[in-house]
C-alpha positions in Angstrom: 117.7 106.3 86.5 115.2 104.0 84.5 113.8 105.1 81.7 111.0 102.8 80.3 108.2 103.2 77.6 107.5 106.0 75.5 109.2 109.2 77.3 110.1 113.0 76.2 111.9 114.9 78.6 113.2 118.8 78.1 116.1 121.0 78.1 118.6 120.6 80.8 117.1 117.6 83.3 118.8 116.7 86.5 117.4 113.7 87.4 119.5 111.9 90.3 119.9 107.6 90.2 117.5 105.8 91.4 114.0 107.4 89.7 111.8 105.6 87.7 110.2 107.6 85.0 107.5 105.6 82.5 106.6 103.1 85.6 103.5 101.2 84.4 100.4 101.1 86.1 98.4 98.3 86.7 95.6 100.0 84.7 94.4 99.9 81.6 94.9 103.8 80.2 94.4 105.2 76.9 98.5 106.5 76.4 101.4 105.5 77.6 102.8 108.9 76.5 105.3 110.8 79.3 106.0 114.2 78.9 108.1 115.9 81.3 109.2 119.6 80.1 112.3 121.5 80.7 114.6 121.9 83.2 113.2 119.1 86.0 115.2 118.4 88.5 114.2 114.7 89.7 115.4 113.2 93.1 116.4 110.0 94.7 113.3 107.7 95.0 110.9 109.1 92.6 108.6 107.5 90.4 106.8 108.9 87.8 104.5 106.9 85.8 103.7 106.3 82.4 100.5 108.3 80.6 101.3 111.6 81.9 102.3 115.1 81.3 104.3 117.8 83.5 105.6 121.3 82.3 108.6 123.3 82.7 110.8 123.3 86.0 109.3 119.8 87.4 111.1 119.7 91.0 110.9 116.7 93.3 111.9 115.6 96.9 112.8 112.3 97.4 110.3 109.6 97.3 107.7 110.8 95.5 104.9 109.3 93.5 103.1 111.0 90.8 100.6 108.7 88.8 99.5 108.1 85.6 97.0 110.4 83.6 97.7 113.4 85.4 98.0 116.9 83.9 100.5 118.8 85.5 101.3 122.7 85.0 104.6 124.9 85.1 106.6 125.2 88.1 105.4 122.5 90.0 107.1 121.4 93.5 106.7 118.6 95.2 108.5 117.5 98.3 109.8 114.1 100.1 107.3 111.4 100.6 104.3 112.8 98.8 102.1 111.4 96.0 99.8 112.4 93.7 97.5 110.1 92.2 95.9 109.1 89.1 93.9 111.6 87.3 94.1 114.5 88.9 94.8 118.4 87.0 97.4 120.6 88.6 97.9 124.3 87.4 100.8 126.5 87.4 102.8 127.5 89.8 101.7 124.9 92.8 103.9 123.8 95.6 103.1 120.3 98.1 105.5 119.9 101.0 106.3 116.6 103.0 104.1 113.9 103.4 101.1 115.2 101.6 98.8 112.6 99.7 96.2 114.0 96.9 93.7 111.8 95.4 92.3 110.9 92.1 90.6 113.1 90.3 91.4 116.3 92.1 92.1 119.7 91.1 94.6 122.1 92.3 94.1 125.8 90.1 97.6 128.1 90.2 99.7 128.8 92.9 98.0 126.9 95.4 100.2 125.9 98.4 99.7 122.6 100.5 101.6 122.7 103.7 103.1 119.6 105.0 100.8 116.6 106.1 97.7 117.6 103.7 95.2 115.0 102.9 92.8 114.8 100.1 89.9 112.2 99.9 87.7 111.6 97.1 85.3 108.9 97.9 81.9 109.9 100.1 81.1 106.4 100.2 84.3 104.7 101.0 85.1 101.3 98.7 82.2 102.2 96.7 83.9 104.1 93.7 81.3 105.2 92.1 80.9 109.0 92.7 84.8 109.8 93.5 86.0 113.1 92.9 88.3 114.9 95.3 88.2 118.6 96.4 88.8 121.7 93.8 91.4 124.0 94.9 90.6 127.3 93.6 93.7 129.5 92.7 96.0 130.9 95.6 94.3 129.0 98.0 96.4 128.1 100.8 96.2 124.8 102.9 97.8 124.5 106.2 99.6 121.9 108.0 97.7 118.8 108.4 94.6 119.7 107.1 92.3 117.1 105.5 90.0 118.2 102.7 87.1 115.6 101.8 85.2 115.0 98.7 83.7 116.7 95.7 84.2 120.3 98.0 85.4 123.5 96.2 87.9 125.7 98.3 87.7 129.4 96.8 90.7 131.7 95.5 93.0 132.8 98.0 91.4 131.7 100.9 93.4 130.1 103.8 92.7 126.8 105.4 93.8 126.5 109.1 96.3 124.0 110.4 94.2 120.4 111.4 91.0 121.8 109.9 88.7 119.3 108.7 87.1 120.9 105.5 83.5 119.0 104.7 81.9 121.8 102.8 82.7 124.4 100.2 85.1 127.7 101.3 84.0 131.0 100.0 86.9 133.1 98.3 89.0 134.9 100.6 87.7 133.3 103.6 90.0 132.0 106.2 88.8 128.7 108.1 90.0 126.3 110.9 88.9 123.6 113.2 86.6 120.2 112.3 84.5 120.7 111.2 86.2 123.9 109.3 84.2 126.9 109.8 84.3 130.6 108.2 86.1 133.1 111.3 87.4 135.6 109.2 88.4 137.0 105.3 91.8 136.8 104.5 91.9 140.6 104.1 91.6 140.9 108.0 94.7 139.0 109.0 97.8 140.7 110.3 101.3 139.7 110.1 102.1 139.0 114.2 105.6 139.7 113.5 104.7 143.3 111.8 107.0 142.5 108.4 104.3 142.9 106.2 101.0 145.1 106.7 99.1 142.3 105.1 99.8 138.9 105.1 97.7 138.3 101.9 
């Protein structure tokens, strides 16, 4: 483990060799202050940068990246190979499997779930800049397995985002939506559980 710059780190870490915690970006931010809360248990391969702060029960995979000036909630879980970049705000309670990438300045509300392969963008105008803001996940909202969500869209609470949907426009709450590009074919309310475990899957 390296430990650079100005870093606080909670009760009880387990934080394996070979993390970087306080990395330094190559931009110019207004702190350098790292806070990671209590109890995070911090894998192989991880880098966390400097000018950031994460709450209680910070759990990694290996080989993830989580940039500067993010705001990061309770709970969070993020598995191998996944980043999070700069500027982005992250509630309680939100898990990212494998190989998902989420892009500046997005925003993920409480206990949303991004299943494995998930991709953000933030930019309409690609290269441009100028206008970049990714999607707003609304609480409980649930992504599925290599979905990619574009710019500036808002996906509503608890509603469920198909596996490979393309979203391009905003998701009503409690809406479930698949294919590209992602259209409205049901409210969560009407799914069943196929394997009859549950009477409601949500």
């Amino acid at each position: 483990m390296r430990l650079t710059n100005d870093i606080e780190i909670g009760k009880d870490p387990r934080i394996d060799e070979g993390v970087v915690l306080g990395y330094l970006s190559g931009r110019k931010i207004a702190s350098l202050k790292t806070i990671i809360g209590h109890r995070a248990r911090v894998r192989s391969g991880t880098v966390i940068y400097a000018g950031l702060e994460i709450g209680d029960n910070l759990e990694t995979g290996h080989n993830v990246v989580i940039r500067e000036e993010n705001l990061i909630g309770n709970n969070f879980n993020i598995w191998n190979n996944s980043t999070v970049d700069y500027g982005c705000k992250i509630g309680n309670n939100v898990k990212i499997h494998n190989n998902v990438y989420i892009a500046q300045f997005t925003t993920l509300e409480d206990d949303v779930f991004l299943a494995p392969g998930v991709i953000i963008g933030n930019d309409p105008h690609p290269v441009c800049t100028k206008c970049m803001k990714g999607p707003t996940v609304k609480k409980g909202a649930r992504i599925g397995i290599n979905a990619t969500l574009l710019p500036h869209i808002v996906i509503g609470e608890h509603s469920l985002v198909g596996a490979g949907a393309v979203v391009t426009k905003d998701v009503p709450p409690r809406s479930v939506v698949y294919g590209s590009p992602a259209r409205v074919v049901c409210s969560t309310s009407e799914l069943k559980c196929k394997q009859g475990m549950k009477e409601r899957p949500y």
